[in-house]
DRENMI-94744 format. One line per 5 residues: number of its first residue (from 1); their letters; for each residue x, y, z of N, C-alpha, C, CB. Coordinates in steps of 0.02 Angstrom, whole numbers, plus 50000, padded with zeros to 5 digits. Glycine has a CB too. Layout:
DRENMI-94744
NUM = A = X:Y:Z:X:Y:Z:X:Y:Z:X:Y:Z ~ ... $
end
This chain:
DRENMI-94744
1 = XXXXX = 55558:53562:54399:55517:53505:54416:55508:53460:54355:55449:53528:54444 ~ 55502:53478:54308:55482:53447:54226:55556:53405:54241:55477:53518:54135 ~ 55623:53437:54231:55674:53408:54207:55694:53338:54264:55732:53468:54198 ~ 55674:53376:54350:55656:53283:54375:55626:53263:54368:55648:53250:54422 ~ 55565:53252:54376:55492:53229:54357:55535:53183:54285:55418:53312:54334 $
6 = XXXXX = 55557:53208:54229:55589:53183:54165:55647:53108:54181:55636:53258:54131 ~ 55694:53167:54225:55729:53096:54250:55705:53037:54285:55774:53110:54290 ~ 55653:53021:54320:55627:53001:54366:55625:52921:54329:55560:53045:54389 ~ 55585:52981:54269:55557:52906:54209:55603:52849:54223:55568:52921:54108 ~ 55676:52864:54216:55709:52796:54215:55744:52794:54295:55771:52790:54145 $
11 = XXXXX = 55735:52728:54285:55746:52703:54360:55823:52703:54381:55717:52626:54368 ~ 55836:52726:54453:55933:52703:54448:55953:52652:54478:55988:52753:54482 ~ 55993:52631:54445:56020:52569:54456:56041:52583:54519:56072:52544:54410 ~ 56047:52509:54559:56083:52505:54628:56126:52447:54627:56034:52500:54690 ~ 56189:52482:54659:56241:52423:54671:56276:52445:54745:56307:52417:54600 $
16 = XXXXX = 56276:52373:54776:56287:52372:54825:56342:52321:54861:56235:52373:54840 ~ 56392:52332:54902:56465:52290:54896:56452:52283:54988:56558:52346:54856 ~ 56490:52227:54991:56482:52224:55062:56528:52175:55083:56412:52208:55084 ~ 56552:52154:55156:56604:52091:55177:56560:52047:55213:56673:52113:55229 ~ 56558:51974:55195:56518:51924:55250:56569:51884:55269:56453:51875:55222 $
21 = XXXXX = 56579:51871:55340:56597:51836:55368:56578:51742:55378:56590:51875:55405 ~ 56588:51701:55336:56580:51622:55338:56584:51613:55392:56623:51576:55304 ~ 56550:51555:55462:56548:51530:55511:56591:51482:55484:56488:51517:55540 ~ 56550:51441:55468:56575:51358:55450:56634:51349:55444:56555:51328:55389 ~ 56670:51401:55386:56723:51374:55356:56768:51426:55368:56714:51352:55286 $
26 = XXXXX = 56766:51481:55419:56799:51516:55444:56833:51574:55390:56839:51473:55479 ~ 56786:51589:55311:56815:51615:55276:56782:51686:55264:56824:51573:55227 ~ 56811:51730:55224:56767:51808:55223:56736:51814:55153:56823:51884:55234 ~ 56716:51818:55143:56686:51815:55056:56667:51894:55043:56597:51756:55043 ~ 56665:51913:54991:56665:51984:54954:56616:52004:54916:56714:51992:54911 $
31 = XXXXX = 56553:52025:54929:56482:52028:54895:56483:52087:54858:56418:52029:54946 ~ 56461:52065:54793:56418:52130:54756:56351:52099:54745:56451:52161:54675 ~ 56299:52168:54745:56257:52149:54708:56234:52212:54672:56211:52111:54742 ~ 56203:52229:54622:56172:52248:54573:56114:52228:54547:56204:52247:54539 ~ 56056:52302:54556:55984:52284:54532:55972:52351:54492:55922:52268:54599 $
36 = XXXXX = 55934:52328:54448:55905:52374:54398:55834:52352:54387:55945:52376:54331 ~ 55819:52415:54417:55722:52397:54423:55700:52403:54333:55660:52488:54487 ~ 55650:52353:54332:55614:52350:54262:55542:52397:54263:55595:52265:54244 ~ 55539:52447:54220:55487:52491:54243:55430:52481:54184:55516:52573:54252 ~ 55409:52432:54184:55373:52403:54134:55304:52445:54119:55360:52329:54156 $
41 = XXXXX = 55264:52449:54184:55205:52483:54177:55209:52562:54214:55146:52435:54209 ~ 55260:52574:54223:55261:52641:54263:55312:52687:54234:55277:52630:54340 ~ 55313:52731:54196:55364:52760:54145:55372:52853:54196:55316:52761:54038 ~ 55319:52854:54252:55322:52901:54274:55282:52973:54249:55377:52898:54275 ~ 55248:52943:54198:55204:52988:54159:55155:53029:54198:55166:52949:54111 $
46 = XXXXX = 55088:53020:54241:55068:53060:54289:55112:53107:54302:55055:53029:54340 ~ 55150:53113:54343:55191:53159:54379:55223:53191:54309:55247:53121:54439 ~ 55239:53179:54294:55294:53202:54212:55226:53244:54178:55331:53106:54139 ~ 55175:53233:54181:55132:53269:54139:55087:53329:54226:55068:53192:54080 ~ 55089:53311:54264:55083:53360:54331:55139:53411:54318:55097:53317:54412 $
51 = XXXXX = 55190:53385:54310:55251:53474:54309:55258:53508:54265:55329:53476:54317 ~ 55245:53478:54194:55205:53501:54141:55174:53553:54147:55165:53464:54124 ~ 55102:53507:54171:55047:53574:54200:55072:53617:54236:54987:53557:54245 ~ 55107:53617:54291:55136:53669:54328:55163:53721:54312:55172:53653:54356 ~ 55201:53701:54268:55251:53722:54223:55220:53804:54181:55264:53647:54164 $
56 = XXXXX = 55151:53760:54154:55132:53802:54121:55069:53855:54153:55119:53765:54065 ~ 55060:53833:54198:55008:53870:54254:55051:53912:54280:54972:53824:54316 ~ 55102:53921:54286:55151:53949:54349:55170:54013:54274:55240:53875:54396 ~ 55195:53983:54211:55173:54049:54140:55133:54071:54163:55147:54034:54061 ~ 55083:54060:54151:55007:54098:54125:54988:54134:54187:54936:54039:54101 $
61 = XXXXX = 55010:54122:54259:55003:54167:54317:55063:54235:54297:55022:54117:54397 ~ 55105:54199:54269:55162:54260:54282:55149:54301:54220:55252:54233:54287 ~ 55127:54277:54187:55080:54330:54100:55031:54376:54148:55004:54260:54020 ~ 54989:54325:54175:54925:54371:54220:54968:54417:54260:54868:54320:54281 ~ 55015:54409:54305:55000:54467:54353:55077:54519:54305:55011:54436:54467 $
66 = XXXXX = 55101:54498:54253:55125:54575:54203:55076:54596:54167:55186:54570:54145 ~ 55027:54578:54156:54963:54602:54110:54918:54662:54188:54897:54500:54072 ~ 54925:54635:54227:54897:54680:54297:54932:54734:54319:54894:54640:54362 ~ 54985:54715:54320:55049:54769:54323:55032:54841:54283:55122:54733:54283 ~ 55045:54806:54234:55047:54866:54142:54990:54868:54160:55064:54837:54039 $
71 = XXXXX = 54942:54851:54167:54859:54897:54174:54871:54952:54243:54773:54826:54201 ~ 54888:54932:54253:54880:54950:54350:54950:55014:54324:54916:54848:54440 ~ 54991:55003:54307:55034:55048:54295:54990:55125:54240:55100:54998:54257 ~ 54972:55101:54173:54925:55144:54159:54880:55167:54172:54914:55142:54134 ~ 54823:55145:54230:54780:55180:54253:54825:55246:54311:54726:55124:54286 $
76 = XXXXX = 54872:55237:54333:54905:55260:54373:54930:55316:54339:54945:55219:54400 ~ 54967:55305:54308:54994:55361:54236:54944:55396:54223:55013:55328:54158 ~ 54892:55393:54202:54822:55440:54189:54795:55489:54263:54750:55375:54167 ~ 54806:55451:54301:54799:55479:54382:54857:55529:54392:54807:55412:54445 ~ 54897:55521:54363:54972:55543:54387:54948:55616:54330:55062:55472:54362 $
81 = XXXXX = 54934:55620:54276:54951:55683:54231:54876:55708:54233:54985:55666:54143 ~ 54824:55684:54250:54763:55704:54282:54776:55762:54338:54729:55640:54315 ~ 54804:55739:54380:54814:55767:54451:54874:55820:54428:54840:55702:54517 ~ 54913:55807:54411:54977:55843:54388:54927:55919:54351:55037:55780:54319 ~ 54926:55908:54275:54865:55963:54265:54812:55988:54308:54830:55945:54218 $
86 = XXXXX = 54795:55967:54347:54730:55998:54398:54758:56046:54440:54691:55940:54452 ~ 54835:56012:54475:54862:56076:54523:54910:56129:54475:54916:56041:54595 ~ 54917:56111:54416:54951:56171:54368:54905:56233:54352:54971:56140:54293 ~ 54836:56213:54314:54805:56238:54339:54785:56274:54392:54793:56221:54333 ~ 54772:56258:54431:54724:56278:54496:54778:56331:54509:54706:56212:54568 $
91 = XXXXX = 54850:56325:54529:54912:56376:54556:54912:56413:54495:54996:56341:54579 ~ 54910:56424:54429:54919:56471:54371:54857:56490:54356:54953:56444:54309 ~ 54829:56483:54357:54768:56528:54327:54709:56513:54391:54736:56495:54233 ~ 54673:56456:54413:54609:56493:54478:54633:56499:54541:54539:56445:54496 ~ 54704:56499:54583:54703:56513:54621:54737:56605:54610:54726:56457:54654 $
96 = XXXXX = 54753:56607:54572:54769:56677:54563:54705:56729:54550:54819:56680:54503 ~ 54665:56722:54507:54596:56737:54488:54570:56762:54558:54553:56671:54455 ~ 54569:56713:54587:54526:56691:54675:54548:56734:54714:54545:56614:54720 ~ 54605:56751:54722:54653:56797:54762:54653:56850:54745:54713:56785:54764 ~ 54635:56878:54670:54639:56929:54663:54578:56955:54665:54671:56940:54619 $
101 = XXXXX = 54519:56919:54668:54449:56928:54658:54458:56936:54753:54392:56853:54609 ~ 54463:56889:54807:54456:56916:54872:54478:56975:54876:54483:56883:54919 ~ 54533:56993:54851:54556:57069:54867:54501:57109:54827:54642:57089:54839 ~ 54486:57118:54779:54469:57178:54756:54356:57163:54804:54491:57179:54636 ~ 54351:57134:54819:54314:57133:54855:54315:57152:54936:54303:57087:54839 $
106 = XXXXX = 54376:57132:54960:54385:57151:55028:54415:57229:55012:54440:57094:55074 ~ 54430:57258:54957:54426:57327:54953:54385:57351:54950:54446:57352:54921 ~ 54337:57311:54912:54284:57355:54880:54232:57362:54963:54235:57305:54793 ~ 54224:57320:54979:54210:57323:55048:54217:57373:55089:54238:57285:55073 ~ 54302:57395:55093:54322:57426:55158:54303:57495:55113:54413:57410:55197 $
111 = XXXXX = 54272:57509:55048:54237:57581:55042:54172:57567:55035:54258:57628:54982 ~ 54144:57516:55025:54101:57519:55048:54054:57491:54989:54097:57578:55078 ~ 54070:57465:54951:54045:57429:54893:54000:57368:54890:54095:57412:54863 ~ 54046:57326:54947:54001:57268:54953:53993:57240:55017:54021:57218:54913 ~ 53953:57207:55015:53927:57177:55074:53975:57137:55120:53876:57134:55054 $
116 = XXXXX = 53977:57109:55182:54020:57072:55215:54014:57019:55186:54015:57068:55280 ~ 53952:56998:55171:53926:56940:55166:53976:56902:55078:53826:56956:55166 ~ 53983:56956:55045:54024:56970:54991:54088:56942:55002:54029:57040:54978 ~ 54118:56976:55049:54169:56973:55084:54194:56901:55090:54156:57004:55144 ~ 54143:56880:55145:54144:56801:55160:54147:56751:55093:54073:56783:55202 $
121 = XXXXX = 54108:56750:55068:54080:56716:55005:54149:56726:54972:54006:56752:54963 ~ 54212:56773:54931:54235:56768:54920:54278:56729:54942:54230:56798:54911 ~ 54305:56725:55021:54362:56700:55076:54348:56648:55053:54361:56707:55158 ~ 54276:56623:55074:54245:56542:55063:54261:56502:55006:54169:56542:55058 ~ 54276:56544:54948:54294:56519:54869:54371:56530:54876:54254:56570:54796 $
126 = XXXXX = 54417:56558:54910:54478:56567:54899:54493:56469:54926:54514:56645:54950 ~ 54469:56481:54998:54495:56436:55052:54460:56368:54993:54455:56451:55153 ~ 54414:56356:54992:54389:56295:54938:54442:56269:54887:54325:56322:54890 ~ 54448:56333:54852:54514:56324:54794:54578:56288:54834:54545:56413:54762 ~ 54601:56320:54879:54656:56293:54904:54642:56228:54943:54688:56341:54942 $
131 = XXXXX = 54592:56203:54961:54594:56143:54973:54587:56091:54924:54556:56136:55012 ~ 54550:56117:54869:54538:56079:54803:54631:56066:54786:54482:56139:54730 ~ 54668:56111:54780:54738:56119:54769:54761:56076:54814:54766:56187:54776 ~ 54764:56052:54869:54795:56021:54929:54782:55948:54907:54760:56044:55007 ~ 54709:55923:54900:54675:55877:54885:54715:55851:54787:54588:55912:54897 $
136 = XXXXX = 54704:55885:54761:54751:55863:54699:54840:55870:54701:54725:55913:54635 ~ 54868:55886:54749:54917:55874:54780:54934:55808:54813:54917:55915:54815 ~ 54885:55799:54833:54900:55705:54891:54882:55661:54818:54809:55674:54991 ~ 54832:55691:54783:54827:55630:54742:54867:55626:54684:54764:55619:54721 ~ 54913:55675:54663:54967:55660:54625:55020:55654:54668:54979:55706:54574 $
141 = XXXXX = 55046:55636:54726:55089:55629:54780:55081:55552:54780:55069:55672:54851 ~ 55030:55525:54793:55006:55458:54815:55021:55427:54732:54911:55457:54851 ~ 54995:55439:54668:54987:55427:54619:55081:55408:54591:54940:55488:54592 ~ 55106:55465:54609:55188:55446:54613:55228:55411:54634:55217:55473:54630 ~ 55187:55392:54704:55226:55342:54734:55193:55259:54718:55227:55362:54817 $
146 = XXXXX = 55140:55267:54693:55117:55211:54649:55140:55180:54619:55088:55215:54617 ~ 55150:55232:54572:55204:55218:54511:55265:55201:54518:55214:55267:54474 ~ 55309:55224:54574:55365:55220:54591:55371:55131:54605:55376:55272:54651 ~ 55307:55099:54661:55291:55039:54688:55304:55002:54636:55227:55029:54715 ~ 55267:55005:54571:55225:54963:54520:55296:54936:54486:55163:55012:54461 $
151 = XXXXX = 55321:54991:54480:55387:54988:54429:55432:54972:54483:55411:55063:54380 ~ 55465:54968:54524:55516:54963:54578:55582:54991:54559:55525:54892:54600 ~ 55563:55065:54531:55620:55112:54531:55617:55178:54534:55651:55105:54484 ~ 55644:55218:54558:55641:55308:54565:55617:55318:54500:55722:55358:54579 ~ 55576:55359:54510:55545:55397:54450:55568:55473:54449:55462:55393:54452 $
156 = XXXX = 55594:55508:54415:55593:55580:54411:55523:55607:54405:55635:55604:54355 ~ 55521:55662:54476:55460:55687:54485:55451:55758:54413:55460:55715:54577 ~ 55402:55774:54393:55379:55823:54343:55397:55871:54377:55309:55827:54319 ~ 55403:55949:54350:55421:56012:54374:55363:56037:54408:55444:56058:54322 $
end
């Protein structure tokens, strides 16, 4: 827009050719004419300084939304190895803990050690864990495919 808006400034010439036919004298005559506008008070400046602005508004949007991106991309990244560590965790060390703690309770139980209520209370903390696990699963699932969006390319998923 700048570089027409630029050309604009000068005016284009017009030339124009044509055949007239004479009544009178029964003859054809051969016309040119040629005009070149004088742009004395109008150099086209408004508009030339409008695409300018454009020009540079249409930058400073496209700065803004890679400055949103790269934010939006690193908050995501932090979400992504947040979540990533939470279910490494949770599968290596408390869901194993949990499992091994229901069992030795639902043994201790079936001689007679502890209460049902024991029993339950343990199940209740197994099943919790594994939903806590499920739940940091979607959100490093979702968090991946974020990332995948933000950037608009396959990402290799972590082990």
């Amino acid at each position: 827009m700048v570089e027409l808006e630029d050309a604009r400034r000068i005016p284009d010439p017009i030339a124009r050719a044509g055949i007239r036919r004479l009544e009178e004298s029964n003859d054809t005559a051969l016309l040119f004419q040629v005009s070149i506008p004088l742009q004395i008070f109008d150099r086209n400046q408004g508009a030339r300084l409008a695409a300018r602005r454009e020009l540079a508004k249409a930058r400073h949007q496209r700065l803004s939304a890679q400055v949103a991106v790269e934010t939006a991309l690193a908050v995501v990244t932090q979400q992504l190895e947040a979540s990533y560590q939470e279910v490494t965790t949770l599968r290596h060390v408390v869901l194993p803990k949990a499992e091994l703690a229901y069992r030795d309770v639902r043994r201790g139980y079936l001689r007679g050690l502890f209460r049902y209520l024991d029993v339950l209370d343990a199940q209740r903390n197994l099943f919790e864990l594994r939903s806590r696990e499920l739940d940091a699963l979607l959100a490093y699932h979702s968090a991946f495919a974020e990332a995948e969006r933000l950037t608009g390319t396959p990402i290799q998923s972590l082990p």
